[in-house]
KOLVEXNU-54083 format. One record per residue (C-alpha): residue in one letter; x, z, y. Coordinates in steps of 0.02 Angstrom, whole numbers, plus 32768, in hexadecimal, padded with zeros to 4 digits. Layout:
# KOLVEXNU-54083
AXZY;...
//
This chain:
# KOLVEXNU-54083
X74E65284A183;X74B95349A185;X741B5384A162;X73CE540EA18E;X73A254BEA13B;X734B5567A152;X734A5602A0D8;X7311569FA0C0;X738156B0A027;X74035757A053;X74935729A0A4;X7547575FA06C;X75F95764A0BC;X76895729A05F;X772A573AA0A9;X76D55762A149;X766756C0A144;X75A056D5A144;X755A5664A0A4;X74C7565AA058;X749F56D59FAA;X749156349F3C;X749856A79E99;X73ED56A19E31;X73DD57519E46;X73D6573F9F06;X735A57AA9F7C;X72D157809FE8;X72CD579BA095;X72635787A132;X72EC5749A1B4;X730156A2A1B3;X73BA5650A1BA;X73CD559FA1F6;X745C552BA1BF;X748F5485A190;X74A55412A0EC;X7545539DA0CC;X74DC5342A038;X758652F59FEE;X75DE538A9FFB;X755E53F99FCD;X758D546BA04F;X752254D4A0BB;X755B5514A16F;X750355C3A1C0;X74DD55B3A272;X75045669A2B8;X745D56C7A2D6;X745F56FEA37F;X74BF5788A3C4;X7480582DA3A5;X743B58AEA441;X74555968A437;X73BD59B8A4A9;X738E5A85A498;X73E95A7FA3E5;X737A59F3A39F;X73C75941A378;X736758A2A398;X739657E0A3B9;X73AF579DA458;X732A5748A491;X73195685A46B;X73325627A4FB;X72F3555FA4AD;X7337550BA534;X73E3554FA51D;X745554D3A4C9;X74D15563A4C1;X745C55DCA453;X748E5605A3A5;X741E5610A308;X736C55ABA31A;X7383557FA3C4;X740D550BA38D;X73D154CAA2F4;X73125499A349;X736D5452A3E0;X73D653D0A375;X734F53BCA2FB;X72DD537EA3AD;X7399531AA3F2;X73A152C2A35D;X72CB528CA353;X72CF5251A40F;X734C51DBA3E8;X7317511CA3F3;X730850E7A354;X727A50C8A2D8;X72B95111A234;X72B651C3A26A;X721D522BA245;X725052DCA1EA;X72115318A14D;X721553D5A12D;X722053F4A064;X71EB54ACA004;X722654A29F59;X71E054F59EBB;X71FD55779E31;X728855729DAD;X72FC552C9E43;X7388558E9E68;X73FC555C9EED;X745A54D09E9B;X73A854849E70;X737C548A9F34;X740F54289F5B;X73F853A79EE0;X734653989F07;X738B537B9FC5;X73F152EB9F77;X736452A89F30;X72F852A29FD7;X73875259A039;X73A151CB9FB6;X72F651959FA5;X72BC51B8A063;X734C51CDA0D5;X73C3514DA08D;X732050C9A062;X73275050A0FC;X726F502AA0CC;X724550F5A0F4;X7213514EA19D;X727D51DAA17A;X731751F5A1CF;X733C52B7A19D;X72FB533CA116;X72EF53E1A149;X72E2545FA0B5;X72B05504A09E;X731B556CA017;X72BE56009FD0;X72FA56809F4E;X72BC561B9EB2;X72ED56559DFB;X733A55C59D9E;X72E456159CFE;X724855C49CA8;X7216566A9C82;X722D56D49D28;X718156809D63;X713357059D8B;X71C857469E05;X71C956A39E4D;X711456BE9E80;X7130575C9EEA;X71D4570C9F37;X716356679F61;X70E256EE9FB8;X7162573EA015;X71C05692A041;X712D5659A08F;X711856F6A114;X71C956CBA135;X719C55FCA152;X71115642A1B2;X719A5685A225;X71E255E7A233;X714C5587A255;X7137560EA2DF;X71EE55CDA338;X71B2552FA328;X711D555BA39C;X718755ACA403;X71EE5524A41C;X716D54B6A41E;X71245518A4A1;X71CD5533A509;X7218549DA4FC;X71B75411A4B3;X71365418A519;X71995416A5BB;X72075374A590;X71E152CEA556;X717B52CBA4BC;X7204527EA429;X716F5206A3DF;X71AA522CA338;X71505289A297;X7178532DA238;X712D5300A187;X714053AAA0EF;X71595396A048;X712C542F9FC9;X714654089F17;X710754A09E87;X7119555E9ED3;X714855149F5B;X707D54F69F97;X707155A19F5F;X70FE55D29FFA;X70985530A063;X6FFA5598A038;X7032564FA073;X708755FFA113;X6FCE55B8A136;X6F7E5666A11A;X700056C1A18D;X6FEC5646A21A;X6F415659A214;X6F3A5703A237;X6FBA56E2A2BA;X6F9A56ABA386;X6FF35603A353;X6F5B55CDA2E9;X6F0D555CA369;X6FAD550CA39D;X6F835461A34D;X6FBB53ECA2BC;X705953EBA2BD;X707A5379A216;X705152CBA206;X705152C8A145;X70425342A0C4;X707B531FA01C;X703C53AB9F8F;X70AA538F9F03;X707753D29E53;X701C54569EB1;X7041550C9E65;X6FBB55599EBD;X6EFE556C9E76;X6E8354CB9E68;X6E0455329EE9;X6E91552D9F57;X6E3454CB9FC8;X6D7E55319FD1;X6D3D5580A05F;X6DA05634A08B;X6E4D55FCA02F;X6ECD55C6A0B4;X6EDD5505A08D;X6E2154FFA0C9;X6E6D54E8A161;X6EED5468A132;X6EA253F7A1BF;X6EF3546EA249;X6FAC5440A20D;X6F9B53A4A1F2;X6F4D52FCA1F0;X6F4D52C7A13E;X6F725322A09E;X6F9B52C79FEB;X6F9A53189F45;X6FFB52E79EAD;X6FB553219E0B;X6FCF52FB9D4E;X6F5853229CB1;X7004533A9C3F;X706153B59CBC;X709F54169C4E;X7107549E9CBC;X705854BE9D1F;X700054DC9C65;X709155559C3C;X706555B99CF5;X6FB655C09CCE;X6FBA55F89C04;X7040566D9C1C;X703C56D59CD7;X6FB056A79D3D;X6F2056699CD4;X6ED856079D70;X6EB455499D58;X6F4954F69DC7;X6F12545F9E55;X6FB654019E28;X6F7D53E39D6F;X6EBB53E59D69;X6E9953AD9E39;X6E1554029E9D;X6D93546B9E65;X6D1854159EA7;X6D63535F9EE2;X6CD053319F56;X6CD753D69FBF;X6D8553B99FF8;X6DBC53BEA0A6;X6DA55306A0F3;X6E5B52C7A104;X6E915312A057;X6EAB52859FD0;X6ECE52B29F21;X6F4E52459EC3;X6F5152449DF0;X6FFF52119DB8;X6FD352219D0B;X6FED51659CCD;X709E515F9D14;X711951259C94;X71B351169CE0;X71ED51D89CE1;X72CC51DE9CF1;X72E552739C92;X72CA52BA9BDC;X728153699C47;X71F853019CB2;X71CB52A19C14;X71BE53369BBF;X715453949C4E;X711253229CD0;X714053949D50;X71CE53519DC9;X717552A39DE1;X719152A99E8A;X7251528B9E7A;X725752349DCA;X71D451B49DD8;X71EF51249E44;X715251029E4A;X711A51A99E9A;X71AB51949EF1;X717F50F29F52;X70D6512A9F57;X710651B89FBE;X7167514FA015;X70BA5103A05E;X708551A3A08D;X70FA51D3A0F1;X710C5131A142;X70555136A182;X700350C1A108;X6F5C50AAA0FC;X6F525035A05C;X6FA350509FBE;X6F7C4FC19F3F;X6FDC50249EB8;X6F5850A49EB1;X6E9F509C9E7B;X6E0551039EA9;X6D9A515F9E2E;X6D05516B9E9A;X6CAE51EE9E19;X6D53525F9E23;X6D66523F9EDB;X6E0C52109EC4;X6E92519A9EB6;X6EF7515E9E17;X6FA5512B9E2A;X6FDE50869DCB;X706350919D47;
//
């Protein structure tokens, strides 16, 4: 089964054919390129962007017409993203993923693999598709502080697509029958650092008020600073996107200890949690992973930092999550820390 993909990576011909810059050196840009992945493979396949329109010497898309099947560019890719959700069946909620720093292209794909194994291909999972977002990280430990601006200017350019989403929303949605299914987002590292800018442009935006459109947040190893969540920082208003926000943090994360001792000297939410934990926004939950034992690799051993694909634990946990739960026996609360402890 494909899954889907959007970029803002540069895109390249080769022998005529439009692909995606997957180099390490790649640029960032602000158009947005939708496409699909063959997992197995490890193929990805463009959708055309719409046809360009030459008026008074100045060049500009076509404009999107939703509730054209025929359209090219996002208008395809949201239409079969909605076909597929309004289909009868009960395993088919979609789950939009932003990875994090020192993942080049090669990384995204295999972090793709991961999400379809454990959550697409797990019969016990609500998720019947990921969709990923592929932005212009470094796969270099120490090009951190480039991967910061890119993450910055990634998220203006996911603000864009959250924007076509309204639109459609808007234009199409909102006319037909409503699919009954959930749109759930994943960030893991940098990648709530892209979530986080993405917020901040849509603020400022007319699509502010348009609603929550998650059902479940998951915060990953949060990259992004522990007042992240105050008053007049953008995830204040978390509760406009969505209706319930998780955050998975660990004492021993190493890779967040390296970000804050050697480019941005800012205590990190993914390693020490909030702040202040009892002046959180009401359907934020903090998770501490930091008694897990049962990391796969040498590197998440050595860094607690990729928990969310390497621990089955967190795994399964997440799994609840995004299923809805309510209860989770594997997890305690720490009613002085305001929040919860996850089992090992």
């Amino acid at each position: 089964m494909q899954q889907f993909i959007f970029t803002n990576r540069t895109i390249i011909k080769k022998r005529g054919v439009e692909q995606i810059d997957t180099s390490d050196s790649c640029g960032n840009t602000q158009n947005l390129r939708f496409g699909y992945l063959d997992v197995s493979k490890k193929k990805v396949a463009l959708i055309p962007d719409p046809d360009i329109v030459q008026e008074h010497g100045i060049k500009t898309y076509e404009p999107i017409d939703y509730k054209d099947s025929k359209q090219k560019g996002s208008s395809e890719w949201f239409n079969r993203i909605y076909a597929e959700m309004k289909e009868d069946k009960e395993k088919n909620d979609t789950l939009v993923f932003i990875h994090g720093f020192y993942c080049g292209f090669k990384c995204f794909i295999s972090n793709m693999e991961h999400l379809v194994t454990n959550y697409v291909d797990n019969p016990e999972s609500s998720i019947g598709r990921v969709v990923g977002f592929c932005w212009p990280s470094n796969n270099n430990l120490l090009q951190y502080k480039n991967d910061r601006e890119d993450a910055h200017y990634a998220g203006a350019a996911l603000a864009r697509g959250w924007i076509k989403l309204m639109q459609f929303f808007s234009e199409f949605v909102g006319v037909d029958k409503q699919c009954g299914k959930n749109i759930h987002l994943l960030a893991h590292s940098l990648g709530n650092a892209v979530f986080e800018k993405m917020i901040a442009s849509v603020l400022s935006s007319r699509y502010s008020s348009f609603g929550q459109v998650f059902k479940e947040v998951v915060l990953a190893a949060p990259d992004i600073q522990h007042d992240a969540f105050e008053k007049g920082n953008p995830l204040y208003h978390i509760n406009d996107f969505c209706e319930r926000v998780h955050v998975y943090t660990h004492k021993s994360d190493d890779a967040l200890r390296i970000s804050k001792y050697t480019k941005n000297f800012e205590s990190r939410l993914g390693k020490n949690g909030p702040v202040r934990p009892f002046h959180i926004p009401s359907n934020v939950s903090i998770v501490d992973c930091s008694l897990i034992k049962d990391q796969r690799s040498i590197k998440e051993k050595l860094f607690d930092h990729w928990y969310y694909k390497n621990s089955q634990t967190v795994i399964d946990d997440i799994g609840l999550v995004l299923n809805g739960a309510d209860s989770f026996e594997n997890r305690s609360y720490s009613t002085n820390q305001n929040k919860f402890i996850l089992k090992p």
